[in-house]
VEXLO-358018 format. One record per residue (C-alpha): x, y, z; residue in three letters. Coordinates in steps of 0.2 Angstrom, whole numbers, padded with zeros to 4 digits, always signed. Layout:
// residues N
XYZALA...
***
This chain:
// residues 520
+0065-0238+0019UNK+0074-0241+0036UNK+0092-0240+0035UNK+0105-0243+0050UNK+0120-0233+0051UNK+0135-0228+0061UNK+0140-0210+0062UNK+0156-0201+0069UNK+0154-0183+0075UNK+0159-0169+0082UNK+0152-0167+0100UNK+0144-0151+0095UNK+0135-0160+0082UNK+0129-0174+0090UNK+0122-0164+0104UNK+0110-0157+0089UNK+0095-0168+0084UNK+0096-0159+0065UNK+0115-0159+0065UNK+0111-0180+0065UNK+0098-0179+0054UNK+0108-0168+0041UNK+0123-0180+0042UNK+0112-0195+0042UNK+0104-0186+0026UNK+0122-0186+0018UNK+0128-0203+0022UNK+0114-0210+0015UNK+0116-0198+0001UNK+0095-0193+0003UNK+0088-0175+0003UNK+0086-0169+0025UNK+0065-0165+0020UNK+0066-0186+0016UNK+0072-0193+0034UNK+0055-0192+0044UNK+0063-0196+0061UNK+0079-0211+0070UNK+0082-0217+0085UNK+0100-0219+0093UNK+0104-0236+0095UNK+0121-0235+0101UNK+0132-0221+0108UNK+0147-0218+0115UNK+0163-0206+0115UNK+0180-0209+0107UNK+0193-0198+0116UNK+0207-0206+0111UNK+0214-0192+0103UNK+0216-0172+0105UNK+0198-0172+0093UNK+0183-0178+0105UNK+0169-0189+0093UNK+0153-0199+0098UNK+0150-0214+0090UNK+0133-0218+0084UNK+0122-0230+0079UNK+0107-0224+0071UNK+0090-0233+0062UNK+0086-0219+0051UNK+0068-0219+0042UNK+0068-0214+0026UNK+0050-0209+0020UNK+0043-0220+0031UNK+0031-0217+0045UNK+0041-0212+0061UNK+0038-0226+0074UNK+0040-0225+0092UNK+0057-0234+0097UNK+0050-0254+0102UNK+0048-0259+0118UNK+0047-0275+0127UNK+0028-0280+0133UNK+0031-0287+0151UNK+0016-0298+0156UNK+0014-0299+0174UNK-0003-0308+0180UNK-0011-0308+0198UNK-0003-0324+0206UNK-0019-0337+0209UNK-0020-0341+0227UNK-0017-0359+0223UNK+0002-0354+0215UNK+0018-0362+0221UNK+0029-0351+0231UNK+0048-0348+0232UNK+0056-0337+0247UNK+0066-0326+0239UNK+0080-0318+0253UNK+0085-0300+0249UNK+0078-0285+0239UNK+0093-0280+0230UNK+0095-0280+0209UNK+0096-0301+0209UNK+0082-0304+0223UNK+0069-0290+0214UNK+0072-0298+0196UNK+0071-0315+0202UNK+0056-0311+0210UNK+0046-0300+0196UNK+0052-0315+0185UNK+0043-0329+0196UNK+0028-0319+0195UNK+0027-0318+0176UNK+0030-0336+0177UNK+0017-0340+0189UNK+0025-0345+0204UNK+0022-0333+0220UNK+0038-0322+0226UNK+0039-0321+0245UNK+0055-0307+0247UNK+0061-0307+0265UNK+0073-0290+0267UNK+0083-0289+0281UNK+0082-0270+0279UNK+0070-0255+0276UNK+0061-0251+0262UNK+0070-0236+0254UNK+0062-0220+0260UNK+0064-0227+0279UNK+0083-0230+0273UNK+0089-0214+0271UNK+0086-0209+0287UNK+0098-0220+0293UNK+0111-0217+0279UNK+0108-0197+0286UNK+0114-0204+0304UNK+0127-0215+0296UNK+0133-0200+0289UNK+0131-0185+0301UNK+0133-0194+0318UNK+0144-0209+0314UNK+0128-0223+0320UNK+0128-0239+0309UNK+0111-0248+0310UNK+0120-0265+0305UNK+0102-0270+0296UNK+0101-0256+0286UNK+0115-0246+0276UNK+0122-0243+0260UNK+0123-0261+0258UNK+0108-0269+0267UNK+0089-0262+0263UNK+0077-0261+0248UNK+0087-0263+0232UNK+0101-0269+0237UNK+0119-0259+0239UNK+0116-0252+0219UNK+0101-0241+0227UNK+0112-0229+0235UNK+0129-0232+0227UNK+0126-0225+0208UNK+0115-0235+0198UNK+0126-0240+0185UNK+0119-0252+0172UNK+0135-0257+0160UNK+0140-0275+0163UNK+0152-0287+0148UNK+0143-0303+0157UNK+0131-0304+0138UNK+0133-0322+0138UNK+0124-0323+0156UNK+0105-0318+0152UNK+0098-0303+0142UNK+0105-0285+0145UNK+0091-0281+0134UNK+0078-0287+0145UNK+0085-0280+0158UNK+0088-0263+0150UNK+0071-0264+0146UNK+0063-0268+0161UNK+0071-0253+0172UNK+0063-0245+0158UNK+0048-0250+0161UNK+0047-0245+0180UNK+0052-0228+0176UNK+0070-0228+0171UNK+0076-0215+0155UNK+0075-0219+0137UNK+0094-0216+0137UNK+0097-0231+0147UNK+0094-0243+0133UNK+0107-0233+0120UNK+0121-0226+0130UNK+0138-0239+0130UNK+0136-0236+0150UNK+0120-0233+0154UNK+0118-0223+0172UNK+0103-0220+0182UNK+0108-0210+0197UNK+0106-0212+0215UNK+0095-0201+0217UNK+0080-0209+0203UNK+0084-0225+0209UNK+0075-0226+0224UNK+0058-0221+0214UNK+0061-0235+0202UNK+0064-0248+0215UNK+0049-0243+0225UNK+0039-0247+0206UNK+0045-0264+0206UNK+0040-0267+0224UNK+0022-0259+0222UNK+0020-0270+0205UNK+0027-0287+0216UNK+0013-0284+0227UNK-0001-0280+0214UNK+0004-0294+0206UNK+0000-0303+0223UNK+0018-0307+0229UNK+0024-0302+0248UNK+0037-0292+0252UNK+0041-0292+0270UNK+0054-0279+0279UNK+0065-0280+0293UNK+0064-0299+0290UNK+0082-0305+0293UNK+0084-0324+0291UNK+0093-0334+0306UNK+0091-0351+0300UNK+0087-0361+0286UNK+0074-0375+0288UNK+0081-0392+0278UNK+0072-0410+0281UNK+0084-0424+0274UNK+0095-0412+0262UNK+0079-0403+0258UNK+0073-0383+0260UNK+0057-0384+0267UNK+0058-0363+0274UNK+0068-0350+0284UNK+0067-0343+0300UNK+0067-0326+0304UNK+0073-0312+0318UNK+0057-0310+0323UNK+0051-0330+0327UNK+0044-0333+0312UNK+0045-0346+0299UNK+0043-0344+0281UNK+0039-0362+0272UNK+0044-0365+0254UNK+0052-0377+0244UNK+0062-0366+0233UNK+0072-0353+0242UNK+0081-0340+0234UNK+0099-0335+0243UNK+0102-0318+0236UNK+0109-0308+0251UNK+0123-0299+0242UNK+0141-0298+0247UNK+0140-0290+0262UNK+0130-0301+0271UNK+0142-0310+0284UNK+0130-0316+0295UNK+0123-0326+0282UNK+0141-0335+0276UNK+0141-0338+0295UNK+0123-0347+0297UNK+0129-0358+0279UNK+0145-0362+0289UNK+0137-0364+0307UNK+0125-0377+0298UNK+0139-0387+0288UNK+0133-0381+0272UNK+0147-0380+0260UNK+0153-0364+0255UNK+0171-0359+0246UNK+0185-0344+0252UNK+0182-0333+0235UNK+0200-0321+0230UNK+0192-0303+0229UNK+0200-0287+0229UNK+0205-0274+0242UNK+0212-0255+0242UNK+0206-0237+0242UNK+0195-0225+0235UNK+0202-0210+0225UNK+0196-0195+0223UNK+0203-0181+0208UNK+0194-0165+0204UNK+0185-0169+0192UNK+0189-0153+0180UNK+0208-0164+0181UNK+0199-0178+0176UNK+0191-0168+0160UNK+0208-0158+0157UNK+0218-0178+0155UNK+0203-0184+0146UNK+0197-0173+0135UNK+0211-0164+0131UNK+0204-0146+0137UNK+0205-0133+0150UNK+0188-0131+0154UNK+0174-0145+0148UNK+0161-0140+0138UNK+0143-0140+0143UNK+0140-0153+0128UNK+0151-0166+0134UNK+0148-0175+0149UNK+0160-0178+0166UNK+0174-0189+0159UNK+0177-0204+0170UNK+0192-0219+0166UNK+0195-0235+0167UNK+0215-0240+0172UNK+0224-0258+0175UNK+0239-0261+0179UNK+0248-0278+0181UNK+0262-0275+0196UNK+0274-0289+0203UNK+0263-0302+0196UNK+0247-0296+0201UNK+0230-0283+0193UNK+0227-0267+0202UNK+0214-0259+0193UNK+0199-0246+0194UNK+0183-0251+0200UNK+0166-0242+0201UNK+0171-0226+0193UNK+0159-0212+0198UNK+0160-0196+0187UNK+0153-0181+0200UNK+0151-0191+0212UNK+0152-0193+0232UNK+0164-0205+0242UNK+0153-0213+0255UNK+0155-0224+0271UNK+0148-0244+0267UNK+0150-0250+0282UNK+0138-0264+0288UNK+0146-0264+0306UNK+0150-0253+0319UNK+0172-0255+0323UNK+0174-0255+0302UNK+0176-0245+0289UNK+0171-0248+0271UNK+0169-0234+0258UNK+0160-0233+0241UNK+0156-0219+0228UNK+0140-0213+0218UNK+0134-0201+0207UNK+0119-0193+0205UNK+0110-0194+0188UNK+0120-0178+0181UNK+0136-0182+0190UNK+0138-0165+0194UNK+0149-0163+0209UNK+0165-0154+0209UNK+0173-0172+0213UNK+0177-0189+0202UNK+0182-0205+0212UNK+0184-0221+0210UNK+0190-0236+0217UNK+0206-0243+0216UNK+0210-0259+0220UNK+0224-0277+0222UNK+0217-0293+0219UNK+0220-0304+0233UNK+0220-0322+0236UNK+0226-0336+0245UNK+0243-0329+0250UNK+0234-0314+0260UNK+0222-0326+0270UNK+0235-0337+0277UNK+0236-0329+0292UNK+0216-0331+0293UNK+0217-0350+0288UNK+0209-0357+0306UNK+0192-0349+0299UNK+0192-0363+0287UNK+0181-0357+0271UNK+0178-0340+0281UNK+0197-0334+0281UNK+0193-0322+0265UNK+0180-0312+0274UNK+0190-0311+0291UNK+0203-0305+0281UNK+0192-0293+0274UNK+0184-0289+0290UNK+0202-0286+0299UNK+0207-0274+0286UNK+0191-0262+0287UNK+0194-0263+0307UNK+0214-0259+0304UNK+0205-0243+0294UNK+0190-0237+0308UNK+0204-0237+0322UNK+0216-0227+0310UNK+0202-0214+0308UNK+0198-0212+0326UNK+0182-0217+0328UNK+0163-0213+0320UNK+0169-0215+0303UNK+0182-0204+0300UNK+0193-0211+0286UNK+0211-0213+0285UNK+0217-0203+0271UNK+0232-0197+0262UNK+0237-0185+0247UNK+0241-0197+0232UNK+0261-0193+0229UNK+0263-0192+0249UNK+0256-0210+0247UNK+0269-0216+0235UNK+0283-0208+0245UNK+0279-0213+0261UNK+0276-0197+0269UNK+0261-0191+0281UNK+0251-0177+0272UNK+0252-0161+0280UNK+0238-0155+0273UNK+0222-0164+0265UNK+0211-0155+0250UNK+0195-0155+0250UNK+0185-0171+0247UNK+0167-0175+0246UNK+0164-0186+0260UNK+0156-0182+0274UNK+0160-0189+0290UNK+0179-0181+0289UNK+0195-0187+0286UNK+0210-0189+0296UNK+0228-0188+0288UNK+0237-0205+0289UNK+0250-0213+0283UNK+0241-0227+0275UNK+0257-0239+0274UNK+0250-0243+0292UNK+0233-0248+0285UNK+0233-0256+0272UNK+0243-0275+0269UNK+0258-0271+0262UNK+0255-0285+0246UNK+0241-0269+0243UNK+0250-0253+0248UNK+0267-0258+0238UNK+0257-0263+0220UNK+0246-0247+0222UNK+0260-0235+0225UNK+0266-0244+0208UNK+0251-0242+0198UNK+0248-0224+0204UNK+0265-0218+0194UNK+0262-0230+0182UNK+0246-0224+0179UNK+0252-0206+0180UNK+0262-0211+0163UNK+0245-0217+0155UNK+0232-0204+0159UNK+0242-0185+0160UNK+0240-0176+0178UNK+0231-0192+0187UNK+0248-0195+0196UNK+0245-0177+0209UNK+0246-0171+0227UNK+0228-0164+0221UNK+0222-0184+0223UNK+0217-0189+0240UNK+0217-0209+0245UNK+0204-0214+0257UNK+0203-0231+0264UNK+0196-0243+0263UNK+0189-0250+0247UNK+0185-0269+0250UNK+0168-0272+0247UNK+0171-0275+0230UNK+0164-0294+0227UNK+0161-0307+0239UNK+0174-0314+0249UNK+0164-0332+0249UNK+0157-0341+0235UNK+0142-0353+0238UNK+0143-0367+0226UNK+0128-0374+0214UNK+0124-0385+0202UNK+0128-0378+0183UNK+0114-0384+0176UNK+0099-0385+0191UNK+0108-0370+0199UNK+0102-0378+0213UNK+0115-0379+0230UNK+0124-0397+0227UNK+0120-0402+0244UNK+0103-0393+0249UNK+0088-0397+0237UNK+0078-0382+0233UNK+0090-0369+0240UNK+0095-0357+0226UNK+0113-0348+0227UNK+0110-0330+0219UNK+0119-0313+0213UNK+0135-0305+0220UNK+0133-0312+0238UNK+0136-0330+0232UNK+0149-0328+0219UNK+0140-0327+0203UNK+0136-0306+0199UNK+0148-0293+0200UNK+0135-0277+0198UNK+0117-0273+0196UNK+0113-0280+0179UNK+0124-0295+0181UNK+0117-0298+0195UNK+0098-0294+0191UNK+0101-0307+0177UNK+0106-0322+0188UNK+0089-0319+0199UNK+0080-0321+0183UNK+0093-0336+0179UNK+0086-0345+0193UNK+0067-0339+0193UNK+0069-0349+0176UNK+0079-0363+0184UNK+0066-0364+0198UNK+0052-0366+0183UNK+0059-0380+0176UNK+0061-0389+0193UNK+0042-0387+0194UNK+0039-0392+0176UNK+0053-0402+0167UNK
***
C-alpha cells in the first residue's frame, strides 16, 4: 500500500533518513524491513516553543515497489516558421515563463531585455559594488532574470489562487533547480545557482525557436487605431507583433514614463518604503531557536514581524537568512538596497527589510506628476539616502536602539555590505510618517522576538523597491490593457506580482490569455 502521513520530530531525527523511516514504521504500526522507500511532501519547522520539531508530510510505500517522486512532463516543440508571434518585453521570472509558456502553446516568444544576459551582468554588479558606477541598464534589477537573479531566489508565494505553484515548482525543477524545492514550506534557490537555471531556460527558448534579444531597451510602443502593432528599440529598430507582453518589473521608470508620455492610462499604486536590517545571525538563532549556539542540523532561522502602528502595517519584507545587504539602484544620484542569500545562507549576517505602507497622504507633495506622483515619491526618498551617504553608494546607517532614540551612532558594527556605510541620523532621511512607525515597531517588535530590539542591529537605508509604485490596468478577463488592444500588462512592474513565483505565474496567465485571443 501507499499511505500519506504526517509526522512531528525531533530536528536530529528528521535530519536521518532511517530515523523517518523507523517513525514512519511505528505510525503506521508496520515492521521498518516492510517500508521499501517515501518521499517528503511537505516540510517545515515549528519553533514556537523552547522544543524545535519539523513537520512532515510523507507518502510512505509499504511493500510496494519504490517509485521515483513524479514529475511534470513539459512539452516544448520547435516553433514552425509560420507561428504567430508575441514580443515579450523583459527577461525576469514573469517575461521567461510567459515566454516558455507561448512556446508550449505554439505561439513564437520574441523577449527583448534591456539588460545583459547574466554572466555579462556580474561584471557590472562587481563595479556597482567596488567602485560605486551604476550601468542604469543593467543592475540588480535590470538584466537576464529579472531583480530575483541576484536578489535570493526565493520561491514561497500565498498567491495559490493565481496559477499553479506546482507547475512552477516543477518547472525550475526542470532547468535544473533542487529536488528540495518542490517540498520545503519556503523553498530557496540561492543566488548563486540561480544564474545557471536562468541561462537553461534561455538556451531552451532558443532551441525551441524563440529570440531573445539583449540590450534591447523599448522607447516607444507602435499602436495603429488603439491597436499594438510592435515596439521600438534603443538601437532603431522595430519589433512588429500584435501581442505584446509589458513585463518590465517594478523598477522600470522609463517605461511608466513612455505609458504616460503616450497618454496610455496608468494608476499611482500605494507601495511601501523603509530600511534594511541587519542582526547577527547567531542573534537571530539564539531568539528563535531558543539556543546558544545553533546546531548544524537545523538551518539559519529567518522571521517574519507586523506590526500595526498609528493606523498603519510595518512589516518584514524579503527576509534573507546568511545573507548580504546589497545596493539596487537603477540610477546614479539614488540609493536603493536589497538583501540575498546564497543557497546555504551561510554568512555571519541575517537582514531583512523593514518597511511603512505608504499611500496617498505621502504623495501629496508629488501630486503635479499626475499618475506618476508614487514613483517621484519614491525616487526623492532614494536621492534623500545617496546624498546622506556621500556619494558612490555609501549608505546612511544607523545602530537600531540609537535609531529609536534619536541619537547618531558613534560607532557602526560590522555589516555585510560592501560599498561602506556612513553613520547618520536617519530622522533626516527618511519621511517622518516612516521613521516615527518603525521606531514603534522596532520596540514593539523587541517585545515579540527576544534580543531583536539591540544596538547590535544596524538600519540601512533605503528599502523602497518593494512593489511597483504604478499599476497598469487590464482587463480581468482578456488581461489585455483597456485602452490598447493586444498590449499585455504583466508581473511586478504592472501591479499584479509581488515575487518570483507570483510573478512567473502571471506571465503564464497571459501566455494563456494571449492563446485564446488567437483561438476563442
Amino acid at each position: 500500500m501507499i499511505q500519506q502521513i504526517s509526522l512531528k520530530l525531533k530536528p536530529l531525527q528528521a535530519a536521518s533518513q532511517i530515523s523517518i523511516q523507523q517513525q514512519a514504521a511505528a505510525e503506521l504500526g508496520v515492521k521498518l524491513s516492510d517500508i521499501t522507500g517515501f518521499h517528503i511532501i511537505k516540510r517545515s519547522i515549528d519553533a514556537r516553543s523552547k522544543q524545535i520539531y519539523f513537520m512532515l508530510t510523507l507518502k510512505v510505500y509499504v511493500n510496494e515497489p519504490f517509485v521515483e517522486r513524479e514529475s511534470i512532463q513539459f512539452e516544448f516543440d520547435v516553433i514552425p516558421k509560420n507561428a504567430p508571434k508575441a514580443i515579450v518585453i523583459g527577461a525576469g521570472p514573469a517575461g521567461l515563463f510567459a515566454a516558455l509558456r507561448l512556446i508550449e502553446q505554439g505561439i513564437q516568444p520574441i523577449v527583448l531585455e534591456r539588460g545583459k544576459d547574466v554572466r555579462a551582468r556580474r561584471r557590472d554588479l562587481a563595479a556597482l559594488n567596488k567602485t560605486g558606477e551604476v550601468n542604469p541598464d543593467s543592475n540588480y534589477c535590470f538584466g537576464e532574470g529579472g531583480a530575483g537573479t541576484y536578489s535570493d531566489g526565493k520561491l514561497y508565494t500565498r498567491s495559490n489562487k493565481r496559477g499553479d505553484i506546482n507547475r512552477i515548482l516543477q518547472l525550475f525543477r526542470h532547468f535544473g533547480a533542487e529536488e528540495n524545492i518542490l517540498f520545503e514550506a519556503h523553498p530557496h534557490i540561492g543566488t548563486n545557482k540561480l544564474p545557471h537555471i536562468i541561462t537553461a531556460m534561455r538556451d531552451h527558448i532558443i532551441a525551441c525557436g524563440g529570440e531573445v534579444h539583449f540590450e534591447q531597451k523599448v522607447t516607444a510602443l507602435a499602436i495603429r487605431n488603439n491597436t499594438i502593432e510592435g515596439v521600438k528599440t534603443a538601437t532603431g529598430d522595430l519589433f512588429e507583433a500584435k501581442h505584446v507582453i509589458l513585463a518590465t518589473g517594478h523598477s522600470a521608470r522609463d517605461i511608466f514614463k513612455l505609458l504616460h508620455a503616450q497618454n496610455i492610462l496608468i494608476e499611482a499604486k500605494p507601495f511601501a518604503l523603509g530600511v534594511r536590517i541587519e542582526h547577527p545571525q547567531a542573534l537571530i538563532d539564539s531568539a528563535q531557536f531558543h539556543c546558544l549556539i545553533r546546531p548544524d542540523y537545523l538551518p539559519p532561522a529567518s522571521y517574519s514581524l507586523v506590526e500595526q502602528v498609528n493606523g498603519r502595517g510595518v512589516f518584514s519584507f524579503c527576509m534573507c537568512p546568511g545573507g548580504i545587504i546589497a545596493p539596487a539602484a537603477t540610477d546614479p544620484g539614488e540609493l536603493v538596497v536589497n538583501g540575498w542569500s546564497p543557497s546555504k545562507r551561510n554568512n555571519p549576517y541575517a537582514n531583512s527589510g523593514m518597511v511603512v505602507t505608504v499611500d496617498e497622504e505621502d504623495f501629496a507633495p508629488f501630486q503635479h506628476h499626475g499618475e506618476l506622483r508614487a514613483m517621484y515619491y519614491q525616487q526623492h526618498v532614494e536621492k534623500e539616502s545617496f546624498n546622506a551617504g556621500g556619494g558612490k553608494f555609501v549608505a546612511p546607517a544607523q545602530r537600531m536602539a540609537d535609531f529609536v532614540n534619536n541619537k547618531v551612532s558613534n560607532t557602526l558594527p560590522g555589516c555585510s555590505y560592501i560599498p561602506g556605510l556612513r553613520s547618520t541620523n536617519l530622522k533626516e532621511v527618511l519621511p517622518a510618517a516612516v521613521h516615527t512607525r518603525l521606531s514603534g515597531a522596532f520596540q514593539a517588535f523587541g517585545k515579540k522576538m527576544r534580543g531583536y530590539f539591540t544596538n547590535e542591529a544596524i538600519l540601512v537605508a533605503t528599502e523602497s523597491r518593494t512593489s511597483s509604485p504604478v499599476r497598469i490596468p487590464r482587463d480581468s478577463t482578456t488581461l489585455q490593457h483597456p485602452q490598447i488592444k493586444g498590449l499585455y500588462p504583466c508581473g511586478e512592474g504592472a501591479g499584479y506580482a509581488g515575487g518570483i513565483v507570483s510573478a512567473a505565474m502571471d506571465g503564464e496567465r497571459v501566455a494563456v490569455a494571449i492563446l485564446e485571443q488567437l483561438h476563442p
